[in-house]
Steps between C-alpha positions, in 0.01 A plus 500: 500500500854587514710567235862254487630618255453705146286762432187546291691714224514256226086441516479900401283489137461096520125449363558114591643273736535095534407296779625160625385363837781311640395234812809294515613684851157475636433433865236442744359619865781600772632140451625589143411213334521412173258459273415143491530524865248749482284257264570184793331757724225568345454080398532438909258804606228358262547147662470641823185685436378165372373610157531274202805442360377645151506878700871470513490395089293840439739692709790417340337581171375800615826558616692476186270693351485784705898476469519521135195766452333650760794635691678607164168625354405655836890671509448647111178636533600710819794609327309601149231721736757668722752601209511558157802309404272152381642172643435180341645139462723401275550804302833472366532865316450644872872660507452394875399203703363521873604159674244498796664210696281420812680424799254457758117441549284479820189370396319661789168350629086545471315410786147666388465819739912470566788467213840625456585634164789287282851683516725438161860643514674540176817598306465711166772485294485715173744372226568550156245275311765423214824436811349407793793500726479887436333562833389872493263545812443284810219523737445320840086487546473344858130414640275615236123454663276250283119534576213731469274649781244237564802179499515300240422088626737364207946542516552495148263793433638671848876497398386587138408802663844548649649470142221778400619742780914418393413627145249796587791630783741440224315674276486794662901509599504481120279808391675709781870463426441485150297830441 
């Protein structure tokens, strides 16, 4: 993690902090593709392997979900165990908001005794919840590892992990420059 610009100051004797997960710059493998690019992919790889089409139906699903919970609920409780400044959605008294705008995602791969851990690079933006063009910190988190020691077979749960590892380094910048 590296920080852009800022400095943690402003979090000093903050009990509470916002979180909105951003994926609207989101992009895929070395190729950097987009997100429905990224969704074509996966449609084609799951007609290649010649599985039914309803797999690529459940992915997707699972997909979106992951998206719109794991990952975020994955990123805030990482963040609530490594610090003690509590994170949660939607909480508009929060004097500050953390935009966690994802930028890129490896999914990595699972090959039983082989698999390469998810990477997820992301930019954290920490802005005044009540004028959020206030930008008061900026971090660059390239590469973040997403998996756990024995490989995990499905992506969603392996780049979940990469969100986890985001928040818990995060976390940790946090409690040491604020302190």
């Amino acid at each position: 993690m590296k920080v852009i610009s800022g400095n943690f100051d402003f979090l000093k004797g903050q009990k509470e902090l916002n979180l909105q997960m951003d994926y609207s710059q989101m992009k895929f493998y070395k190729e950097n593709m987009d997100e429905s690019d990224y969704i074509a992919k996966q449609e084609k790889d799951i007609q290649k392997a010649n599985k039914n089409p309803e797999e690529f139906t459940k992915w997707k699903k699972d997909w979106e979900y992951s998206k719109n919970t794991q990952f975020v609920d994955k990123f805030l409780a990482s963040m609530n165990k490594n610090t003690d400044i509590k994170t949660s959605v939607n909480n508009k008294k929060a004097k500050y908001t953390l935009v966690a705008q994802t930028v890129w995602i490896y999914p990595g791969w699972f090959a039983g005794v082989m698999n390469q851990p998810s990477k997820v690079s992301m930019n954290l933006k920490f802005v005044e919840t009540s004028n959020p063009s206030n930008v008061l910190l900026e971090i660059d988190s390239k590469n973040a590892p997403g998996d756990n020691f024995v490989g995990l077979p499905n992506n969603n749960d392996r780049i979940s992990e990469g969100y986890a590892k985001t928040a818990k380094t995060l976390a940790n910048m946090i409690d040491k420059k604020v302190k």
